[in-house]
N, C-alpha and C positions, 0 to 999 in steps of 0.2 A: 508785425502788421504787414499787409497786403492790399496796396492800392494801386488801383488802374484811373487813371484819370483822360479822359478822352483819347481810348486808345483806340487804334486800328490797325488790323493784323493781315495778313495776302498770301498767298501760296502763289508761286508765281504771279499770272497777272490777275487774278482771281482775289477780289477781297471778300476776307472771310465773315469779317464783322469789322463796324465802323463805332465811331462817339460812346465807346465801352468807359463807363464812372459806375465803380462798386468800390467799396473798402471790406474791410474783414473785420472783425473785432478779435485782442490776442484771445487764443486757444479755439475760437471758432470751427467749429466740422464742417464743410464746405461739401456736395458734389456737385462736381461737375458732368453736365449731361447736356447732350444735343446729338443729332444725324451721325452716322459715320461720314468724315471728311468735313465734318462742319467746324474742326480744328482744336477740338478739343488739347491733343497733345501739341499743337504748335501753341498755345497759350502756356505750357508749359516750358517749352523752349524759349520764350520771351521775358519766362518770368526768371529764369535760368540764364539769361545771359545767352545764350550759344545766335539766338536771329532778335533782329530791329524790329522795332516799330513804323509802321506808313506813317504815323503820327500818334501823338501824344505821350502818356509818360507812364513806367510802372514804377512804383515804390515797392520795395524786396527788402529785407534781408540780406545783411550782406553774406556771399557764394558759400563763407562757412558755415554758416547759421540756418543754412538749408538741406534737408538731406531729402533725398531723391534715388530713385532705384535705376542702378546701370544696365542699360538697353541689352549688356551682354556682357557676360566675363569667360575672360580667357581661360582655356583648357590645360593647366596649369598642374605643376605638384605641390603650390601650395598648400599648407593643413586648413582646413574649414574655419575650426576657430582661430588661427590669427588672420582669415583673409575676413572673419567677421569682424572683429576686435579693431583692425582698419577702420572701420568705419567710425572709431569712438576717437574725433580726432585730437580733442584736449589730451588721452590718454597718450596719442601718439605723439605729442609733442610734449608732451613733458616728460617721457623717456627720452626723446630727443635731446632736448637739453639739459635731462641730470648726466645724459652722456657727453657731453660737451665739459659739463662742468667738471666730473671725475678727472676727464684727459687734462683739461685745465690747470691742475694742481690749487686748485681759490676754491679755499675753505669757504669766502663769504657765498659764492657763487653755487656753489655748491649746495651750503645746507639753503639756501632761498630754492632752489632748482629744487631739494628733498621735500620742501616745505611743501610744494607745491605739489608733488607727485606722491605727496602721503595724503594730504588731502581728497585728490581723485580717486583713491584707494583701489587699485589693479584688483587689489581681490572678487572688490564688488563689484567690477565692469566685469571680471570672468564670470561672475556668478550669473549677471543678468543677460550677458549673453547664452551662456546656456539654458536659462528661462525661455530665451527667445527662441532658440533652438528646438529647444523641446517643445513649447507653442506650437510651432512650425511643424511638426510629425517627424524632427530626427531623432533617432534611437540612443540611446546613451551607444557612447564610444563612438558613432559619425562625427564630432566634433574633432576627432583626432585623423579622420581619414583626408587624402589628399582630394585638391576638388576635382581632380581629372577622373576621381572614379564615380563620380557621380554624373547621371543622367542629364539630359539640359532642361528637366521639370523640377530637378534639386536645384541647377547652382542658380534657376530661376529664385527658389527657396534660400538661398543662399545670398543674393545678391538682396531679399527682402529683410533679409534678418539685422545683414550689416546697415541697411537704412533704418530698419527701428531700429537698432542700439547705439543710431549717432545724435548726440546732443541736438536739439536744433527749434530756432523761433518757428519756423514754418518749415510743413512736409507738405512735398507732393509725390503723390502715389496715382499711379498709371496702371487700372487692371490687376491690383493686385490680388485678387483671389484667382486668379487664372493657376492653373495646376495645381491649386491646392486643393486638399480634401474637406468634408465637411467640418470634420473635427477641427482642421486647422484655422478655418473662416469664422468657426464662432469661437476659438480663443482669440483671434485679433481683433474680432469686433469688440471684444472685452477689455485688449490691449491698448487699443487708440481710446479707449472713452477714458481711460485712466488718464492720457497724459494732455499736458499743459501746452502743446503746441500748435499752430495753427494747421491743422491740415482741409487738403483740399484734394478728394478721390473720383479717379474716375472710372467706372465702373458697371457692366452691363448687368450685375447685378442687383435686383431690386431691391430685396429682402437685406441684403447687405447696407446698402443705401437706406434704407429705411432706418435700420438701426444704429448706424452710423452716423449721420449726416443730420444737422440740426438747420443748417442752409444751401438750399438749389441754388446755382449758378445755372441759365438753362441759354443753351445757345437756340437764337430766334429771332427771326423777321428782322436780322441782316445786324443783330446787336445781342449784346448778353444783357439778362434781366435776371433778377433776387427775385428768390419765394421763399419766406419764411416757413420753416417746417422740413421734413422729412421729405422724400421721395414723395411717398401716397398722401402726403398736403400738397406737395407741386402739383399731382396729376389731377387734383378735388381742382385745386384754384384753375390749373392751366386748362380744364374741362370747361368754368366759366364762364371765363375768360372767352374761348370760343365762341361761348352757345352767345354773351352777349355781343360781341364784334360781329357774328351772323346777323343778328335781330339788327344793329346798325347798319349794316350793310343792305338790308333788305329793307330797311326804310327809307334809306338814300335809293335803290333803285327806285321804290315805289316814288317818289318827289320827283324825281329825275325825268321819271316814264311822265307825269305829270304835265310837266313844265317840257316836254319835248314836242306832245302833242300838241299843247298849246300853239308854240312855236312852230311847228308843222302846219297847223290849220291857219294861224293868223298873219305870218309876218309877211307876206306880199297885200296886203290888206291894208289901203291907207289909214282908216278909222282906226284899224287894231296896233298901227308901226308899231308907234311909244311903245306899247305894252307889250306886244314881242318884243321890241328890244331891249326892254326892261327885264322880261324872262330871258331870254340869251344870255346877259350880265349873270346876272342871278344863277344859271346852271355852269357859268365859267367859273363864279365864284364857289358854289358851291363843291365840298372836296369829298372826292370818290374813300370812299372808307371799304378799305380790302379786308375780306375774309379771313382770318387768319388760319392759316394749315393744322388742323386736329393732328393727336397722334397718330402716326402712320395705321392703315386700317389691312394691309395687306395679310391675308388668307392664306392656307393650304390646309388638304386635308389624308387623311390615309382612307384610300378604296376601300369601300365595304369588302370585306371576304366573301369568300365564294363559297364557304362553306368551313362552319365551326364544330369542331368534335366535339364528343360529349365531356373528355378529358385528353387536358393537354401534356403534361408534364408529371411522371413521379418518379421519385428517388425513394432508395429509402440500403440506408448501410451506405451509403457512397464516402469513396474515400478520395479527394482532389487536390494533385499538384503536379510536378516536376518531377522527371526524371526516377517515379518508383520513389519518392520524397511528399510523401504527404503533408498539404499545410492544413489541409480541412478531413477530420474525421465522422463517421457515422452520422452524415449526414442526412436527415429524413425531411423530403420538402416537396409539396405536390403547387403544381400550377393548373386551376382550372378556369373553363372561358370566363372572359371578363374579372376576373381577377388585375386589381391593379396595385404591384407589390413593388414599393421602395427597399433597396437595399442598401444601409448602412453601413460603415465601420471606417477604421483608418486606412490611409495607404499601406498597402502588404499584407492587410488583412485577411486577404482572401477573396474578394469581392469578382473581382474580374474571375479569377480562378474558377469560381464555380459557377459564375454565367458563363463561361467558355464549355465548363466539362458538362454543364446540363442539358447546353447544345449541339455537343459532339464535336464543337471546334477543337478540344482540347479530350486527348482518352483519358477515364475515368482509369483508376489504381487498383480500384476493387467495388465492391456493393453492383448494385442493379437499376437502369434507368428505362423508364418502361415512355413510350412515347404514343399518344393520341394517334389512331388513324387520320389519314389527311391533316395532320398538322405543316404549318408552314411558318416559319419562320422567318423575321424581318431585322437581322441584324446589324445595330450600328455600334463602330468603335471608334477609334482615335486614329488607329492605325490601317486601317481600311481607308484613309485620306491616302494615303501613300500607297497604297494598291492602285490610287486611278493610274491611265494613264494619261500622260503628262504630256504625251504628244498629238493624244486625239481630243476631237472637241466634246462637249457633251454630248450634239445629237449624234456621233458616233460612238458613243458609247450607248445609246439610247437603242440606238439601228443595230447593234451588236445582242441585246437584250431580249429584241423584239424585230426581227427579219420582216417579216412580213406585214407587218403595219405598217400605213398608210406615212408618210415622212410629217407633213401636214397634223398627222393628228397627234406626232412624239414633238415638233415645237410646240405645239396648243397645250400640250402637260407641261412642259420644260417652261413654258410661260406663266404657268399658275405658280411657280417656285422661285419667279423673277428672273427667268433671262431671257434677255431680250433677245431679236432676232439677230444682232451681234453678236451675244455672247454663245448661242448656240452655234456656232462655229467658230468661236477663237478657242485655241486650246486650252487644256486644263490645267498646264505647268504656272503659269504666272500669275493663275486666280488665287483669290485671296484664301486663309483658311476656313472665313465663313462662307463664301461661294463654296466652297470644296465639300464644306459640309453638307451645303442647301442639295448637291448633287449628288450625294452619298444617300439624301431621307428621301430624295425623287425617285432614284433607281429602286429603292424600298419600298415606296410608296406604291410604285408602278404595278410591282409583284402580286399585290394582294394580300400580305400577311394575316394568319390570324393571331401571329403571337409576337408582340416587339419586343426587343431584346434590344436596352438602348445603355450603353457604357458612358457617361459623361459627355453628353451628346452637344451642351450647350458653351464649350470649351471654347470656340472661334466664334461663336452666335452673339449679334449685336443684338439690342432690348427687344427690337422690333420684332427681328425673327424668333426670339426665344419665346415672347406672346404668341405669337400664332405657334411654333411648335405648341406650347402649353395648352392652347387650343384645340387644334388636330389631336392633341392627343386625349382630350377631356372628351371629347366627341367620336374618338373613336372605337368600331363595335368590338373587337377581340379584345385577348390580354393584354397588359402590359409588364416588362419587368424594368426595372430603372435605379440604375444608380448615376448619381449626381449631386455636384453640391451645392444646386441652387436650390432653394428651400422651397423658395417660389413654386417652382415646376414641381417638386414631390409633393407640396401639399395641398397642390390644385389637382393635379393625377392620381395620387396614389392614396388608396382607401387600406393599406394594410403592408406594416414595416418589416425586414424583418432584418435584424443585427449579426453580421459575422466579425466574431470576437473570439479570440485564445482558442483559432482550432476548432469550434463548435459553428454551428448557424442557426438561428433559436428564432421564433416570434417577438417582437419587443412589444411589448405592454404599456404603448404611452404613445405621445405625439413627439413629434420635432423638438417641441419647447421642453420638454422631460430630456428628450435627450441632450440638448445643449445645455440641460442643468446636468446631469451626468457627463458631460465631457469636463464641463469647467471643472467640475468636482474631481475627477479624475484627474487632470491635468495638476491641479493643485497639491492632492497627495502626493501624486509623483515628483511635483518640484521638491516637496518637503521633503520626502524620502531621500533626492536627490542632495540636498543640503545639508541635511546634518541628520548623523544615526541615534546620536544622543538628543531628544526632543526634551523642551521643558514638561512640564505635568500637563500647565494650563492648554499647549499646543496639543500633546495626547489626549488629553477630553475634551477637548474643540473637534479633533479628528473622530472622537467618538460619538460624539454630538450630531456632527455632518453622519454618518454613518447610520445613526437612528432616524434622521430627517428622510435620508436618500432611502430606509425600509422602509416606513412608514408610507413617501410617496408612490413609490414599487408597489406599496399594498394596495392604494388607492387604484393606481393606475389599473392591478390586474383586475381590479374586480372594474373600472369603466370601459377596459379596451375591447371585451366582448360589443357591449350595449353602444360603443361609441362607432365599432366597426359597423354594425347593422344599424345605427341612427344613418350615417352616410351612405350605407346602400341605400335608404328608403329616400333619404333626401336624392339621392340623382335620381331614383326612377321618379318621384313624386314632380321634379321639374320636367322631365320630359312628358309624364302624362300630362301636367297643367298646361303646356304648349298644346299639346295636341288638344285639351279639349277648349284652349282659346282659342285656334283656327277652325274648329268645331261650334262654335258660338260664333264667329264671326258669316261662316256659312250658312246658319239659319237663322242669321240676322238680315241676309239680305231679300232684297226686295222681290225676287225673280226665283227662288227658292225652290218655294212649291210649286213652279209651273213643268217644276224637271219630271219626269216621269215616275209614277208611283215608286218602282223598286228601290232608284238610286233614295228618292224624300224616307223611305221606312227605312232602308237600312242605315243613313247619315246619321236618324233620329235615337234607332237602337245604338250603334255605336257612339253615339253622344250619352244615352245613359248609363252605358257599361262605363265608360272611360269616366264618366262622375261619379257616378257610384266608388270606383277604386281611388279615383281622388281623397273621398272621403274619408274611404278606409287608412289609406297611405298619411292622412292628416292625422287623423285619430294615432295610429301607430307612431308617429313622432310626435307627439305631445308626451304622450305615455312614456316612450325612451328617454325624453328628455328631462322627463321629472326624476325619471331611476335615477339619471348621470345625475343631476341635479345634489339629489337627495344625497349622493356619494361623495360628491363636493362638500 
């Protein structure tokens, strides 16, 4: 259990939230969510032991009954799985002390100490540790590798695995889908619903959060408050919530304004004192009711292009990797305008690989890439953060970009991506990794793209900024290509998947929610495989079982992913023409209308009937696709 009872938390002299009373119920899914710096992770440090309280008191678990993911592990030769296996720490202490007890020479000591370390059963703590490994996207035989030779996005993966595989009443987990792939975020979200403990995640993912998390903790208006429900029941209620504190607020002004004039007009007035001073009381007593702050509404957008070819992108025979080492063979893959293509698969799949070599960042092995006149291209990676430089500020990076533009008019963009007239001149070394980021999609933005090329772009991105990316980019007129493992952002962007798996790069025939049924399934065989070669009968016709379900939905899927592709083309163009032709009814709705001059009143009227007319058409055509899908179902 996990109770705060009138607490209050500070970062220096800054308090962060005051009079905080929540409890948890055991096994509880908790996220936690609020501003960046609103202190999310120092609630974890409190709850941790390591900083105090301003005041009042938390109830924990005690230090070992918590397990929590270390800020950073040492660059070490230890092997992966014994620095995971650490983490299981009943295991570690009862090796501890059957060792004790053997030096001992005491039989009694001894077999009590065996008693207990046969109980734990080593075997099965290795087994589930490499479940959790393999979860994670390591490869069989990384379990044996030392951690020094892995990247600092593994031993990140590494220090996750050893927190799930330690016993414990209560977890807290900080960001942890950060560097993992998609495959890996929807095996954990599978992993935490399985287990009995309480956890509490914090998380800029939403779609994570939604699936995970059965109670909001929402840092706000200077206090932590409960919302029953997921993620998107926090934002229903916390929406509200809002709209009713407005409606309050705006009735207290209107009382206020009221009772002011009054007061203005009568209280030098003998006949009227008492009664202004009876309003004076009344507007002292009465209490000002604040507004409360909506979720952040901050914008950006990507520049119209200057001009879209008629085709952007083809491949076809292409062969991509390393060093005359091909990972992806005959691959055939065309990108044309407005196209918006997620691409899936595991870490080392090949993903990056062939966004690099389609764009000429990386030379192709063999095959043919033919490329769009005036194509232009808007590249973001990870590692393009570390190409800035570190010693100049943004607007000189901006003035480096763009010579001859006005300085005035490179802050005025720089301002529309959040920085302020400070931060466009402090350097770019000490900003955070999602400033770094925000300054990597501005420099992109600036260019004019007609073709985004975005690598896990939402890596460093707090909620806020990942909405409005998802935004910008729902809204924007060229292609898109995207890989990413927020589900969120591909499934509000991306009208069309496509999977690089074993070497090949294909179309996939389904949505996200197919494919998270195909990972888990997958993950699952492999554990099995991984376990034992000799299967019972019942577990090989279970296997076989799963095997005709996953045809059968593959069947379904091919024949809906045509019809499901073009239901969603017809649906975005079908909202954009209903905007237009609302501002279009609203323009010869008004009153002043037809006194405009014949030309502009005939042709508003004629393109008010084309733009209905295709409404219509666009309606009809989606009833129809949806009965297809429907009927498929």
């Amino acid at each position: 259990m996990l109770r705060l009872q009138d607490v209050s938390l500070a970062r220096g002299t800054r308090i962060l939230y005051s009079g905080v009373t929540l409890i948890s119920s055991p096994g509880e899914r908790i996220g936690l969510v609020g501003p960046n710096g609103s202190g999310k992770s120092t609630l974890f440090s409190a709850i941790l032991g390591e900083i105090g309280t301003e005041s009042g008191d938390i109830t924990a678990p005690e230090f070992e009954k918590i397990s929590h993911v270390a800020q950073r592990i040492e660059n070490t030769d230890q092997v992966a799985l014994d620095y995971v296996l650490e983490g299981h720490k009943p295991l570690q202490a009862a090796k501890a002390k059957l060792k004790i007890a053997e030096q001992s020479k005491d039989d009694l000591a001894y077999a009590e100490a065996l008693a207990v370390y046969t109980e734990i059963n080593e075997g099965a703590v290795n087994a589930r540790a490499q479940e959790i490994l393999h979860g994670l996207g390591f490869k069989d035989g990384d379990s044996s590798r030392k951690i020094s030779e892995f990247s600092g996005g593994w031993r990140n993966r590494l220090s996750l695995a050893r927190t799930l595989l330690s016993p414990a009443d209560l977890m807290l987990l900080d960001e942890p889908t950060n560097h993992l792939d998609i495959d890996s975020v929807i095996w954990l979200e599978s992993w935490l619903k399985g287990q009995d403990a309480t956890i509490v995640v914090i998380s800029h993912d939403r779609e994570f959060l939604d699936r995970v998390s059965e109670t909001i903790w929402s840092i706000e208006d200077g206090t932590i408050h409960r919302y029953s429900g997921n993620f998107s029941d926090y934002e229903r209620i916390r929406a509200e919530k809002v709209k009713q504190q407005e409606a309050a607020s705006k009735a207290y002004e209107k009382t206020a304004a009221h009772l002011q004039k009054f007061i203005d007009r009568f209280r030098y007035k003998a006949t009227k004192a008492k009664q202004a001073q009876s309003r004076i009381k009344m507007l002292e007593k009465l209490k000002s009711i604040e507004p409360l702050k909506g979720p952040g509404r901050w914008r950006f957008e990507f520049l119209e292009p200057e001009k879209i070819p008629q085709h952007l992108i083809f491949a076809e025979g292409l062969a991509c990797g390393y060093d005359d080492k091909p990972i992806l063979k005959n691959v055939k893959v065309k990108v044309e305008p407005q196209d918006r293509i997620g691409i899936l698969g595991v870490n080392g799949a090949g993903k990056s690989t062939l966004i690099k070599t389609l764009i000429g960042e990386l030379p192709k092995i063999s095959g043919e890439i033919r490329y769009g006149t005036g194509l232009k291209i808007g590249y973001f990676a990870q590692h393009q953060l570390d190409q800035l430089r570190e010693d100049e500020t943004p607007l000189q990076h901006f003035v480096r970009l763009a010579p001859d533009v006005r300085e005035q008019e490179l802050r005025n963009f720089l301002g529309r991506f959040k920085f302020s007239d400070s931060m466009v001149n402090s350097p770019v070394g000490p900003m955070s990794g999602g400033e770094k980021a925000r300054l990597s999609l501005a420099l992109i933005a600036w260019t004019k793209p007609n073709l985004l090329v975005l690598d896990e772009p939402t890596n460093h991105l707090d909620m806020e900024t990942r909405e409005a990316l998802t935004l910008a980019l729902s809204s924007f007129e060229g292609a898109v290509l995207l890989v990413s493992h927020d589900r969120h952002l591909l499934r509000a962007v991306c009208e069309e998947l496509w999977i690089v798996h074993k070497g090949a790069v294909s179309e996939f025939n389904g949505d996200l929610d197919d494919y998270a049924k195909l990972v888990l399934e997958d993950k699952k065989e492999s554990g099995l495989t991984n376990q034992s070669k000799e299967e019972p009968v019942n577990t090989v016709n279970r296997k076989e079982q799963r095997k005709q379900e996953a045809a059968e939905r593959a069947r379904l899927s091919a024949l809906k992913a045509p019809l499901q592709k073009e239901l969603k083309k017809v649906d975005t163009h079908l909202a954009k023409l209903s905007e237009e032709l609302k501002k279009l009814n609203e323009e010869l709705a008004k009153e002043d209308f037809y006194q405009q001059d014949s030309i502009t009143v005939s042709e508003t009227i004629r393109k008010h009937g084309e733009v209905a007319s295709e409404v219509e058409e666009l309606e009809m055509q989606w009833l129809e696709l949806s009965e297809k899908i429907e009927q498929i179902q």
